[in-house]
C-alpha positions in Angstrom: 0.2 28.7 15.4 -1.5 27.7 12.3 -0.3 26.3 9.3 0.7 28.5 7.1 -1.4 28.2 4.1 -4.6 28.9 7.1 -2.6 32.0 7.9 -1.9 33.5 4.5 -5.7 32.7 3.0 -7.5 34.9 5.1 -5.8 37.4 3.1 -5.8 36.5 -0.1 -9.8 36.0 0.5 -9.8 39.4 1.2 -8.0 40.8 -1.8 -10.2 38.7 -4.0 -13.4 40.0 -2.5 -12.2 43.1 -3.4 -11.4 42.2 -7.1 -14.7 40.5 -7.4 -16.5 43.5 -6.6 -14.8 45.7 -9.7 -15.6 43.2 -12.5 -18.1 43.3 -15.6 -22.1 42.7 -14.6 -23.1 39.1 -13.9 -23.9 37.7 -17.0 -21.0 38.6 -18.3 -18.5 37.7 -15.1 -19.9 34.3 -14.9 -19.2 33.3 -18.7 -15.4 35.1 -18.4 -14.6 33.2 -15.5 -16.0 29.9 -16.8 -13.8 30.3 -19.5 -10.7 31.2 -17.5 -11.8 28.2 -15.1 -12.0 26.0 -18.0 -8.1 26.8 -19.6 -6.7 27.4 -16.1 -7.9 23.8 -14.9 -7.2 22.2 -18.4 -3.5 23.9 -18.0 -2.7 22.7 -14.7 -3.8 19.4 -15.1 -1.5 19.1 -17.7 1.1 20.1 -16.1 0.7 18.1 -13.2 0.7 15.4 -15.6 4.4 16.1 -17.1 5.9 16.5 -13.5 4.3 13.4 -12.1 5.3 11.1 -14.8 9.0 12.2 -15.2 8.9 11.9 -11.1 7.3 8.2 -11.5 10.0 7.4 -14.0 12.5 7.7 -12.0 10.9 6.2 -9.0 10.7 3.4 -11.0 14.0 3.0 -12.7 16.0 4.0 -9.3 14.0 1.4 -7.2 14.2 -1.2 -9.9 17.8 -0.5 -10.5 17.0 -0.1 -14.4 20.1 0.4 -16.8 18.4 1.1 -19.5 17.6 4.9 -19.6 18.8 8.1 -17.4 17.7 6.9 -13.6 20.2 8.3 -10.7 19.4 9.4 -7.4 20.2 12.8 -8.2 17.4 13.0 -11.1 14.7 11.0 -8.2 15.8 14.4 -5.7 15.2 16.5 -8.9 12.2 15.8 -10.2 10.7 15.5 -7.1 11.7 19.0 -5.9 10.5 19.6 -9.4 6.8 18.2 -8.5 6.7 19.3 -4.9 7.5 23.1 -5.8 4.6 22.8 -8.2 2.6 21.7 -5.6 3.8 24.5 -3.0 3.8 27.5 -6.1 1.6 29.9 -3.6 0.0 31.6 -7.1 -1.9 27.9 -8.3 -3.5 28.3 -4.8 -4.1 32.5 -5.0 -5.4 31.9 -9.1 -7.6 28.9 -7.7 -9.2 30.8 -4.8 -9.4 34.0 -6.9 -11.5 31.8 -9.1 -13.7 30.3 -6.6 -14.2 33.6 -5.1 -15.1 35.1 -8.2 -17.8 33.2 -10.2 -18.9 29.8 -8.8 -22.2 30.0 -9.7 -20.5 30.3 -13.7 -18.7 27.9 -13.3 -18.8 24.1 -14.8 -19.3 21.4 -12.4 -16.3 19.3 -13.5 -13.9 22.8 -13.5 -15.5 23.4 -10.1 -14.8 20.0 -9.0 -11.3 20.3 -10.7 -11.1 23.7 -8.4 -11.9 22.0 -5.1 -9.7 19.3 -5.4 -6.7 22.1 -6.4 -7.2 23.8 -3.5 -7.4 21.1 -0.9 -4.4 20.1 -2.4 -1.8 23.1 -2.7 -3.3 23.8 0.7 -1.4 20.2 1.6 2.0 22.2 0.3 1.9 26.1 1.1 5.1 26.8 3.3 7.5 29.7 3.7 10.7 30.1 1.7 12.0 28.5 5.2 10.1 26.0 5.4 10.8 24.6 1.3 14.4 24.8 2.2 14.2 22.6 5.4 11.8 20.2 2.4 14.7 20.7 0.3 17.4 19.4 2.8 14.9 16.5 3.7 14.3 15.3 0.4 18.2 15.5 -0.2 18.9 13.6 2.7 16.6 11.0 1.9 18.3 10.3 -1.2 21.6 9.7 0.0 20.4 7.4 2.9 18.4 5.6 0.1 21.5 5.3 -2.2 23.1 3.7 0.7 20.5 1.3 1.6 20.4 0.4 -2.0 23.7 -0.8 -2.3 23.9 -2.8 1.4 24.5 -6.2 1.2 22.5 -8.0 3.4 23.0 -11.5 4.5 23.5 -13.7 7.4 26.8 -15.4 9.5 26.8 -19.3 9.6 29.5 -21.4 11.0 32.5 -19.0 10.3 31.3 -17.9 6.5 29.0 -14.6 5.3 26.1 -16.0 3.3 24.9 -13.0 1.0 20.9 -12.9 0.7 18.5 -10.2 -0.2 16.2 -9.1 3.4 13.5 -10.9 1.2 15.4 -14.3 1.7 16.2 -13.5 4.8 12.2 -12.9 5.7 11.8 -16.1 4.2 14.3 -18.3 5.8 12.5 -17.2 9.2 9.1 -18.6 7.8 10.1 -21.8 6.3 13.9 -22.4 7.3 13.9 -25.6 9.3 17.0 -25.5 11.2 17.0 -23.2 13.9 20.8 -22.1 14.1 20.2 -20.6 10.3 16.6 -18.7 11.3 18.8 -17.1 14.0 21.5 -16.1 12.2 18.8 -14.5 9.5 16.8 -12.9 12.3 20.4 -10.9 13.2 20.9 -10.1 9.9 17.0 -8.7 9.2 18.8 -6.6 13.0 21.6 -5.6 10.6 19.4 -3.2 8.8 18.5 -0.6 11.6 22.1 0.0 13.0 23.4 0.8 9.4 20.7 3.6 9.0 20.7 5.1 12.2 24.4 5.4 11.3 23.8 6.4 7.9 21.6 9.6 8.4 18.2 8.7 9.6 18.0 10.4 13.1 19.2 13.8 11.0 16.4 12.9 8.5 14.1 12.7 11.8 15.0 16.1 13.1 14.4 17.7 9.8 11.2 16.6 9.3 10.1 17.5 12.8 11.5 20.8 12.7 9.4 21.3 9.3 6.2 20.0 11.0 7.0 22.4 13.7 7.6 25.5 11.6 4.4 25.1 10.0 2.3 24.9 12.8 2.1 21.0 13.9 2.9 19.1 16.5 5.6 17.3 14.9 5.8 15.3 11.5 3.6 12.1 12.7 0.5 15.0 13.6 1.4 16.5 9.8 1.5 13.7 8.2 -2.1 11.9 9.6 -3.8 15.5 9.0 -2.5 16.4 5.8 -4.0 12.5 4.5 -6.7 12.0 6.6 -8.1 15.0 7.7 -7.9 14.4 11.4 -5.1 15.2 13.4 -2.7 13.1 15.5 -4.3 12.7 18.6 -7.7 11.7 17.0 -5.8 8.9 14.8 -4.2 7.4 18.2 -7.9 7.7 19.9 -9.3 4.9 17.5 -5.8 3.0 17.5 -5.3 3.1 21.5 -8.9 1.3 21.4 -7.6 -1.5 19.0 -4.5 -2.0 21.4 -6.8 -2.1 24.4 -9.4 -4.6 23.2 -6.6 -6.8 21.6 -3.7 -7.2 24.2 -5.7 -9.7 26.6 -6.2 -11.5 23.3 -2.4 -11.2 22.7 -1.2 -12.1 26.4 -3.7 -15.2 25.7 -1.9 -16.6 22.3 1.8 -15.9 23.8 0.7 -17.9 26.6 -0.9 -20.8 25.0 2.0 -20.9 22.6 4.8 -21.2 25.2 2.5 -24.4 26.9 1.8 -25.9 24.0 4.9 -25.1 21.7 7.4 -24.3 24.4 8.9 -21.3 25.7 11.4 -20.5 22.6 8.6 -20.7 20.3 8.4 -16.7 20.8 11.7 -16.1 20.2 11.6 -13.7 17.2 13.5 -16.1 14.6 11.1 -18.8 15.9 7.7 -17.1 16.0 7.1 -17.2 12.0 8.5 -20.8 12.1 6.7 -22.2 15.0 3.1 -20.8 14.1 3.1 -21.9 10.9 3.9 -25.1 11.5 4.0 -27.6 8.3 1.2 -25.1 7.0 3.9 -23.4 4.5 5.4 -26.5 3.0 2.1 -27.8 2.6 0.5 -24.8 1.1 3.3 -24.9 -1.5 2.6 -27.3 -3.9 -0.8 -25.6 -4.5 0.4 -21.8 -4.8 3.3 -22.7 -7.6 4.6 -19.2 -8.5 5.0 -19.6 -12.0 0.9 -19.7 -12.1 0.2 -16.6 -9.9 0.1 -14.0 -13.0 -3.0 -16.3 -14.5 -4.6 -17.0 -10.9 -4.8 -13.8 -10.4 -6.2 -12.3 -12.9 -8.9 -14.8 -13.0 -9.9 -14.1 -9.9 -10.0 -10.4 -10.5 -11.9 -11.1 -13.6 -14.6 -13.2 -11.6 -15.5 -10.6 -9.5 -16.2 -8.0 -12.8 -13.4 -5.9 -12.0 -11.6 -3.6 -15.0 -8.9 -1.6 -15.6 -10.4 0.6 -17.8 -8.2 0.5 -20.7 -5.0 0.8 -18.1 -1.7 -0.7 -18.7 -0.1 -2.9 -15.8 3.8 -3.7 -15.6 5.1 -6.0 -13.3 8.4 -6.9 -11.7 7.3 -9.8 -9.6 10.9 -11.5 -9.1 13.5 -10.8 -6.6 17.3 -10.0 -7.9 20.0 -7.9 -6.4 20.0 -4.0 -5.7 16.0 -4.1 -6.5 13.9 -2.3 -3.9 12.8 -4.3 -1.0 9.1 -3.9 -0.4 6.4 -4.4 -3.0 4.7 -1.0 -4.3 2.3 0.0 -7.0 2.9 3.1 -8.6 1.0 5.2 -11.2 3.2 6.9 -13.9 0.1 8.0 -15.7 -2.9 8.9 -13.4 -6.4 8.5 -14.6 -8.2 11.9 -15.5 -10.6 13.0 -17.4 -9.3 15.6 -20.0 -11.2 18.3 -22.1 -14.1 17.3 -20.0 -14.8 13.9 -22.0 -11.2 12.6 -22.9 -11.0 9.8 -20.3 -7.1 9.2 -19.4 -6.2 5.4 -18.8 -3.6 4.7 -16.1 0.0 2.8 -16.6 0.7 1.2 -13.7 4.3 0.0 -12.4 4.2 -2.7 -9.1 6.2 -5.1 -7.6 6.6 -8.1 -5.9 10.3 -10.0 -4.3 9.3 -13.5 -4.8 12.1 -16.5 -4.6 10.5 -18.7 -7.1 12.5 -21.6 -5.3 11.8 -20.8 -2.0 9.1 -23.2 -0.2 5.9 -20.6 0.5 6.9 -18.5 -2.2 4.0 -18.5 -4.3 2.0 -18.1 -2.1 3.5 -14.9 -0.5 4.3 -13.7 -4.2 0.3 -14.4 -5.0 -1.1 -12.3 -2.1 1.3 -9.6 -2.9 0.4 -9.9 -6.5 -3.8 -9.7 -5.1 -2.3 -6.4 -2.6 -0.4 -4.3 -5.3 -3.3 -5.3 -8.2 -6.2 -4.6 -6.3 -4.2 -1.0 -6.1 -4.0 -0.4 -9.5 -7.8 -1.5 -10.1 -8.8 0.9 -7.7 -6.3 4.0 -9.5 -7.8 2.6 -12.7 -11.1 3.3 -12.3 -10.9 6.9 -11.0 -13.2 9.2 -13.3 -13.0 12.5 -11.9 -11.8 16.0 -13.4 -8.2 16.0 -12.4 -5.1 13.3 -12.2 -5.2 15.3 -8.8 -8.1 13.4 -8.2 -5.7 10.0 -8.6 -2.4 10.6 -7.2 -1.1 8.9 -3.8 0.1 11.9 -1.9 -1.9 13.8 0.6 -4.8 14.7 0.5 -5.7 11.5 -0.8 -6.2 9.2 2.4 -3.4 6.3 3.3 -6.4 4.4 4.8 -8.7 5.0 1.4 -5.7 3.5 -0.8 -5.1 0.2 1.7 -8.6 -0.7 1.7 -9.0 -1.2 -1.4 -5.8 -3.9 -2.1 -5.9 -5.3 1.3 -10.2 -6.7 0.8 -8.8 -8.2 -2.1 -5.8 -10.0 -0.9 -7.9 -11.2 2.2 -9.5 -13.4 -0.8 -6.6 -15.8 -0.6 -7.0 -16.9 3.0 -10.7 -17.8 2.0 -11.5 -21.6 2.1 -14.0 -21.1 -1.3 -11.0 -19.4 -2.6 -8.5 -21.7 -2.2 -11.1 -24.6 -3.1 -11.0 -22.6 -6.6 -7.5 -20.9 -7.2 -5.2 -23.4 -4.6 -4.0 -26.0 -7.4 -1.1 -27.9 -7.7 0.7 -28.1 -11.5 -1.3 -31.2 -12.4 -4.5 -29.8 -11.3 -5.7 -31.1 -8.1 -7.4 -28.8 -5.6 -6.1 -28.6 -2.1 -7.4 -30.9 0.1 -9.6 -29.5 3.4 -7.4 -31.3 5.7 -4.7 -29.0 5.2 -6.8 -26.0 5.1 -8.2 -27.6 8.6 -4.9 -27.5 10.0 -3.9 -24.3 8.6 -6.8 -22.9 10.7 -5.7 -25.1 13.6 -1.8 -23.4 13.5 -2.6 -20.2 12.6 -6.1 -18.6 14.4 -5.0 -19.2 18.0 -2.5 -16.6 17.1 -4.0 -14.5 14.7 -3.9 -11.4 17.1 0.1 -11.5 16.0 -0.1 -9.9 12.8 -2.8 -7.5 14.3 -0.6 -6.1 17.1 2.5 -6.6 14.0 1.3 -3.9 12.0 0.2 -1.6 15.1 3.5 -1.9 16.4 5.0 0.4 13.2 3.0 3.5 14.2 3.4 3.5 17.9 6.7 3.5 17.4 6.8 6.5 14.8 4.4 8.4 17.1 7.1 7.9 20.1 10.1 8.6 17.7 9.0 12.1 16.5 7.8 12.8 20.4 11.4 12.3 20.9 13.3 15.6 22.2 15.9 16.8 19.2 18.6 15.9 21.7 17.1 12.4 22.5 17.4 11.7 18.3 20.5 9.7 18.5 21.5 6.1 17.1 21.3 4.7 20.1 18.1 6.3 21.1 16.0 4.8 18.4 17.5 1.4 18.1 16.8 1.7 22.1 13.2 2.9 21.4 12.5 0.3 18.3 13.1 -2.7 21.0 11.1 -1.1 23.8 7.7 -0.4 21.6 8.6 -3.6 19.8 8.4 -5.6 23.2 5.4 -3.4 24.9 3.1 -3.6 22.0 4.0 -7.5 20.5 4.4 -8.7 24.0 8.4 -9.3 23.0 10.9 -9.0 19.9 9.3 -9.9 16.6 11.1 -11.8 13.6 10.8 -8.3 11.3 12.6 -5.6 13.6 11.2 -1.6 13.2 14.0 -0.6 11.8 13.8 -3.3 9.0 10.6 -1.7 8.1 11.3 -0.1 4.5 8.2 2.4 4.9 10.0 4.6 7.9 12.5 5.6 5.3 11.1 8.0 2.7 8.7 10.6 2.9 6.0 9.6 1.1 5.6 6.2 3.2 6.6 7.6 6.6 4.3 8.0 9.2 2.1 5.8 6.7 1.6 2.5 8.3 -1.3 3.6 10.4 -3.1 3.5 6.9 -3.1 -0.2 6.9 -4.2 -0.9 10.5 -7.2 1.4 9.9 -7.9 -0.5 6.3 -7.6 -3.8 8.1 -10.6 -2.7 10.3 -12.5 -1.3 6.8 -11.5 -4.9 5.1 -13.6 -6.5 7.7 -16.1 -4.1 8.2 -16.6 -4.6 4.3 -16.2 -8.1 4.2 -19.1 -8.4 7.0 -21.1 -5.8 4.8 -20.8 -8.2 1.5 -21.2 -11.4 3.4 -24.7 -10.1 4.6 -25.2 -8.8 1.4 -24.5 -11.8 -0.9 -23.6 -14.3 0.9 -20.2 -14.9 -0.6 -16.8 -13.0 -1.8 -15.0 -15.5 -4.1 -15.9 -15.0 -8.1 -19.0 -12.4 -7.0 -18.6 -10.6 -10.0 -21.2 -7.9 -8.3 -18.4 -6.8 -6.2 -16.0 -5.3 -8.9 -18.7 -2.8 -9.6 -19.7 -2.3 -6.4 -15.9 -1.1 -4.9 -16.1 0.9 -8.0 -19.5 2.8 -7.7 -18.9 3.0 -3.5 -15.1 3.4 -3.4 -13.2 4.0 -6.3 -14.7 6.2 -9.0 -14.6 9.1 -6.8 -11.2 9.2 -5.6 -9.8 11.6 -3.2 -12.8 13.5 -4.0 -14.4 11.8 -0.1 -13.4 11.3 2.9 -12.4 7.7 4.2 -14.5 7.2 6.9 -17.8 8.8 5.0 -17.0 5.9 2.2 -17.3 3.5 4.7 -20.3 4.5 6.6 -21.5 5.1 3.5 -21.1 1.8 2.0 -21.3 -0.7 5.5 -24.1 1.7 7.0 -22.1 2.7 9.9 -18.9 4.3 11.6 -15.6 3.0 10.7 -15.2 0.6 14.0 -12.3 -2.3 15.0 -15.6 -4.3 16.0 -15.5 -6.8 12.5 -12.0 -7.4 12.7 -12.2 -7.7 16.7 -14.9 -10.7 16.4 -12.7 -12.3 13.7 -9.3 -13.0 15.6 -11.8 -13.8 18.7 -13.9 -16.3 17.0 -14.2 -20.1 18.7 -12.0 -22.1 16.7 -14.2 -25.2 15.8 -17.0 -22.9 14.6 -14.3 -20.9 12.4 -13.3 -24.8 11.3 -17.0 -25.5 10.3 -17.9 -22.3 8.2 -14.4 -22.9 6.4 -15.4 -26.7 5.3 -19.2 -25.4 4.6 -17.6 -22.6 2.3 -15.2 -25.1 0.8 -17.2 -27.8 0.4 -20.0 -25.6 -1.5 -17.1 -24.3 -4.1 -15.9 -28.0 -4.8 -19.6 -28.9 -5.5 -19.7 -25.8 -8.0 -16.8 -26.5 -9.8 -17.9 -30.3 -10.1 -21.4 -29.5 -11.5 -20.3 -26.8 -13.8 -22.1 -23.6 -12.1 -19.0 -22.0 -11.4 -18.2 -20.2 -14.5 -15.0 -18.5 -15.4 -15.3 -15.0 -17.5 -13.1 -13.7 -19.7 -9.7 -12.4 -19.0 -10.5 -9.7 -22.0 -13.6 -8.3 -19.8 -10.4 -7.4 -17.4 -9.8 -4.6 -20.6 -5.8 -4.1 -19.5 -2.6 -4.6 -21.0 -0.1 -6.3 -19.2 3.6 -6.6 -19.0 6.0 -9.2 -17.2 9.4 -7.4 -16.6 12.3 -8.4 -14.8 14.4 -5.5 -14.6 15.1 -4.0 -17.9 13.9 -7.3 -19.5 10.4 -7.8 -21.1 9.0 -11.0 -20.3 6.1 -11.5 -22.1 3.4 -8.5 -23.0 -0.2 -9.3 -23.5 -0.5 -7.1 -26.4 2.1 -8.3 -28.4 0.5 -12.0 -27.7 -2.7 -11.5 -28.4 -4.1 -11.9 -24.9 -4.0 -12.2 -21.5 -3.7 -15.6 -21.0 -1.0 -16.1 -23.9 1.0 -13.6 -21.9 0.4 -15.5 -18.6 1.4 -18.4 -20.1 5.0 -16.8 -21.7 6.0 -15.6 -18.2 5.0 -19.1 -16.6 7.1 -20.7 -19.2 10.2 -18.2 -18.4 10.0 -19.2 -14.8 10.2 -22.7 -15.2 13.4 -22.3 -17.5 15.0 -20.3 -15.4 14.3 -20.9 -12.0 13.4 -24.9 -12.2 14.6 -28.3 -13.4 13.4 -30.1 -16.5 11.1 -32.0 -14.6 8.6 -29.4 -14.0 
C-alpha cells in the first residue's frame, strides 16, 4: 500500500492534464500562469510564515516556562494542529501540481523553485480524514505527557533525605561528582525519568504513531519518519548504521576491557563510566572554560572563520532554572526567505543551553552547546532560497543535513589549536599542553563510547516501533531500553534511553539517527578541510565555504549529494572510523604540533582576530522572561558579551571573581 498522497496524485495528474489541454494558446497560458504562480507562491509563503511563527512562539514560551505572555500547552497543541493542517490542506498540493502541470516552461525560476519545494513538502503531510484524526490524538497526547514531564521534580535520595536537582545536575554530578555513593544515587534518579513516562502515556503515544505510519502505507513510524526526512527508507538508513556497529564493537569490546584492567572492574558501572574516563580532565579543563566568557568566545570563533548571520537576530537562554526544558534546542521563529523575489527575510533565532555556572565542567559543556545550537542558527541564517519552506526543520528537510552543520562546528572545541586560542583562564593564561596531553591520554582509549552512545538511541527506537501493539506495555519498553542499552554499549550507560528528551515529541522522535550520520559527515568534512587548508581553527575561508556547499541551498538538496559534492565522495563511517582507531602517541604528537603552531601565532602577532560586527547579528541574553543584556541596545557585540559576563558573576559567584 502506498502512501496516500502517491495514491491520490495519479489522479489529480490526470485531471490537470485534462484542464491544460482546454486553456488559452501558449503565449498567452504561459504569461497567465506565471502570474498565478507568482501570487499563489507569494500567498502561501506568507502564510506559512504567520502559522510557523505563532507555533514557534509558543514552543518557546512553553519550553522556557515564560510568564510573560499567553503560552499554555493547550495553545502549543493548537497552533500546531493549526500549522500541520496547513501542511496536510490536499488543495495547496492539487493548486501546486495543477500549476506545474500547466505552464512550467512560463514559469519564473524562483516561483518554480518555490513550486518544487511545495510539493515535496505537502507530499510529506497528505493523509486521510482518518489518518489527521489519529495526528490529532498524537499531537494531543504529546502534550499532556509533556505537561507532566514539565512539572516532575527530579532529584536524587542520599542518606535518608530527597535532594531536588534539575536531570541537568543530575548529568553533571555523574561527570564530575567525586564521591561515588552521590553519582549512584544520581544515576537512579536520571532511571527515575523512564518509569514516570511509560506510566504517564508514552507506550499509548507509541501505538498511535505506529498505527498512523501504518495507515498510510509504512512500515511503522521509525520507516516514516527516516523517509519522509531523508528520502530513503528504513531499512536503507539501518544498512549504513549496522556497518558503523559492525566495524566499531571490536573497538568497543577493546576500551571496556582495557578500562576494567587498568581502572578496575566498577569503572563501567554506569554512574562510574563518565567519572572514571574523564579522570581529573574535567576539573582541570575548568579553570580555562569559565562560563561567564562562553558568549564572547564564541562568537569570536565564529567570527574567525567569516561566518554571518545575515542580518539575523539570536536569543539565548543559556542558564539552567526550574521547569525549563531539559535539552538544548535552536529554533527559528522567523525563517529566512526571500520575499517578492528580492526582499531577503532575516531569521530570529531562539536556543538554549542548561549550564550550572557553579558546577566544575560547566563551561565547558555550556561552550560546546553554545558552538552546537549556534552553528544551527548560522546555517538557518544563511538560507537564500524562494520560500521559508526552504528553511524550516520538519520533513523534508533532512535530520542529518541540520546536525552537520552544528556538530563540525562544536568539534572545534576539542581541537588542541583551538583550545591553544579560546581555552583561557580569567586572568588570561592559555591552557598548558600538559593537560591537553592527558586529556588525550583519559579520553581516546575510549572514544568508541560516545560513538556506540549516540547509536544506541536509534536501535532502540527501530526495536520499540517493531514492537507488536500488545508487546507496547511499561514494562516492555523499560525491559527493551536495558536490553539494547547493554547489547549495543556493551552494558548500562550513565544517561538511560528513556532519559533521552528527543523520544518524546514528534518532531525529535525517531531523530537521533540524524546525528550518528552527521558525525560521519563532521569527519568526512573535517578530513576534506584538513587536506584542503591545512587547518580548521580561525580559517575564515570556511564560513563561506559551508555556506556556498551547505547552507545557502537549504532543503532544496539532498544530504548525501551535499557531501559527495563537497568531500568528493559517498557519505562513508571511514573518517570517523580512522579517528577513534588512531595510535595514541601519534594522536599526542599532531595535537602538540597543532598547539604548539597556534601559541607561536598568537605570540608573534599573525593570528589576527576580526570583528564581531563582520558576524552582522543582533543578539540577546535571556534568562527566562528576563533580558540580560542585548547587543543592540549596547552598541555592540562585545559590550553585550561583556553585560551578560558581568550578570553571571553577580549572581552565580563570590566577590572575588
Amino acid at each position: 500500500l502506498k502512501p496516500f498522497w502517491l495514491r491520490c496524485s495519479r489522479s489529480t495528474y490526470s485531471t490537470l492534464s485534462r484542464r491544460a489541454t482546454a486553456t488559452a494558446p501558449a503565449r498567452e497560458m504561459g504569461v497567465e500562469v506565471a502570474s498565478r504562480a507568482r501570487e499563489f507562491v507569494e500567498s502561501k509563503n506568507k502564510e506559512y510564515e504567520i502559522l510557523h511563527k505563532a507555533f514557534e512562539e509558543q514552543f518557546w514560551g512553553t519550553k522556557m516556562a515564560l510568564t510573560q505572555g499567553d503560552f499554555s500547552s493547550d495553545l502549543l497543541t493548537k497552533t500546531k494542529q493549526q500549522m500541520e493542517a496547513w501542511m496536510a490542506d490536499e488543495k495547496n498540493l492539487e493548486q501546486t501540481l495543477e500549476l506545474l502541470k500547466e505552464g512550467e516552461q512560463g514559469i519564473e525560476p524562483m516561483d518554480l523553485k518555490a513550486l518544487r519545494i511545495f510539493k515535496r513538502t505537502f507530499a510529506c503531510y497528505q493523509m486521510p480524514a482518518d489518518a489527521r484524526e489519529i495526528r490529532d490524538e498524537i499531537t494531543a497526547l504529546e502534550s499532556v505527557l509533556e505537561g507532566k514531564r514539565n512539572t516532575l521534580k527530579t532529584g536524587y535520595d542520599f542518606e535518608g533525605s530527597r535532594v531536588d536537582a534539575s536531570s541537568t545536575a543530575l548529568r553533571q554530578m555523574l561527570r564530575s561528582e567525586e564521591n561515588e555513593a552521590k553519582r549512584k544515587a544520581a544515576y537512579q534518579g536520571v532511571r527515575e525519568i523512564g518509569p514516570f513516562l511509560v506510566e504517564n502515556g508514552f507506550p499509548e503515544i507509541i501505538k498511535k504513531r505506529n498505527e498512523l505510519a501504518k495507515k498510510l502505507g509504512f512500515e511503522d513510524f521509525y520507516d516514516m519518519k527516516v523517509t519522509q526526512a531523508e528520502g530513503f527508507g528504513k531499512k536503507r538508513l539501518f544498512e549504513i548504521l549496522s556497518d558503523l556497529e559492525t566495524k566499531t564493537r571490536p573497538t568497543m569490546v577493546k576500551a571496556i576491557e582495557y578500562l576494567k584492567n587498568t581502572k578496575g572492574d566498577n569503572a563501567f558501572e554506569p554512574w562510574n563510566l563518565a567519572f572514571v574516563t574523564a579522570g581529573d580532565t574535567t576539573k582541570n579543563f575548568d579553570p580555562y572554560f569559565p562560563f561567564e566568557k562562553a558568549v564572547q568566545r564564541y562568537a569570536q570563533s565564529f567570527a574567525n572563520l567569516g561566518i554571518s548571520y545575515q542580518g539575523a537576530t539570536l536569543n539565548l537562554d543559556l542558564l539552567d532554572r526550574p521547569n525549563k526544558y531539559s535539552n538544548g534546542f535552536c529554533h527559528w521563529p522567523q525563517p529566512t526567505w526571500i520575499s517578492e523575489k528580492t526582499k531577503f527575510i532575516p531569521s530570529v533565532a531562539n536556543f538554549t543551553s542548561l549550564a550550572i555556572p557553579t558546577a566544575v565542567g560547566s563551561g565547558k559543556v555550556a561552550l560546546t552547546t553554545l558552538m552546537h545550537e549556534a552553528g544551527h542558527a548560522a546555517h538557518f541564517a544563511n538560507i537564500k532560497q524562494p520560500s521559508p519552506l526552504f528553511s524550516q526543520e520538519r520533513a523534508p528537510t533532512s535530520v542529518a543535513y541540520a546536525e552537520n552543520q552544528s556538530m563540525f562546528l562544536d568539534s572545534l572545541v576539542d581541537d588542541a589549536d583551538w583550545k591553544a586560542k579560546y581555552a583561557r583562564d580569567r586572568d588570561g593564561n592559555v591552557i598548558p599542553f600538559s593537560i591537553l596531553e592527558d586529556a588525550i591520554r583519559q579520553s581516546a582509549p575510549y572514544a568508541v563510547f560516545p560513538l556506540r552512545g549516540m547509536l544506541v538511541v536509534p536501535f532502540f527506537e527501530k526495536a520499540l516501533y517493531e514492537l507488536p501493539a500488545d508487546q507496547v506495555t511499561a514494562e516492555k519498553i523499560q525491559a527493551l531500553a536495558d536490553e539494547i542499552e547493554k547489547d549495543i554499549c556493551g552494558g548500562l550507560m550513565g544517561r538511560p534511553l528513556l532519559s533521552v528528551p528527543h523520544i518524546l515529541s514528534d518532531e525529535s522522535s525517531c531523530y537521533y539517527h540524524g546525528y550518528v550520520l552527521a558525525e560521519m559527515s563532521v569527519w568526512q568534512t573535517r578530513e576534506h578541510f584538513l587536506k584542503k587548508y591545512g587547518f580548521l581553527t580561525d580559517n575564515e575561508k570556511i564560513g563561506p565555504d559551508l555556506t556556498e556547499a551547505y547552507w545557502k541551498c537549504g532543503n532544496s538538496e539532498m544530504f548525501l549529494d551535499l557531501v559527495e559534492a563537497l568531500t568528493g565522495k559517498p557519505l562513508a563511517a571511514d573518517a570517523w572510523v580512522a579517528e577513534i582507531g588512531q595510535d595514541l602517541e601519534t594522536h599526542i604528537a599532531d595535537a602538540k604540533k597543532s598547539y604548539e603552531k597556534m601559541v607561536k601565532a598568537l605570540e608573534s602577532g599573525e593570528s589576527k582576530d576580526r570583528e564581531l560586527s563582520t558576524l552582522d547579528m543582533r543578539v540577546r541574553m535571556v534568562h527566562g522572561d528576563e533580558v540580560i543584556a542585548d547587543s543592540e541596545e549596547e552598541g555592540s557585540i562585545e559590550k553585550a558579551a561583556a553585560k551578560f559576563e558581568a550578570y553571571v558573576r553577580k549572581n552565580y559567584f563570590d566577590a572575588k571573581l
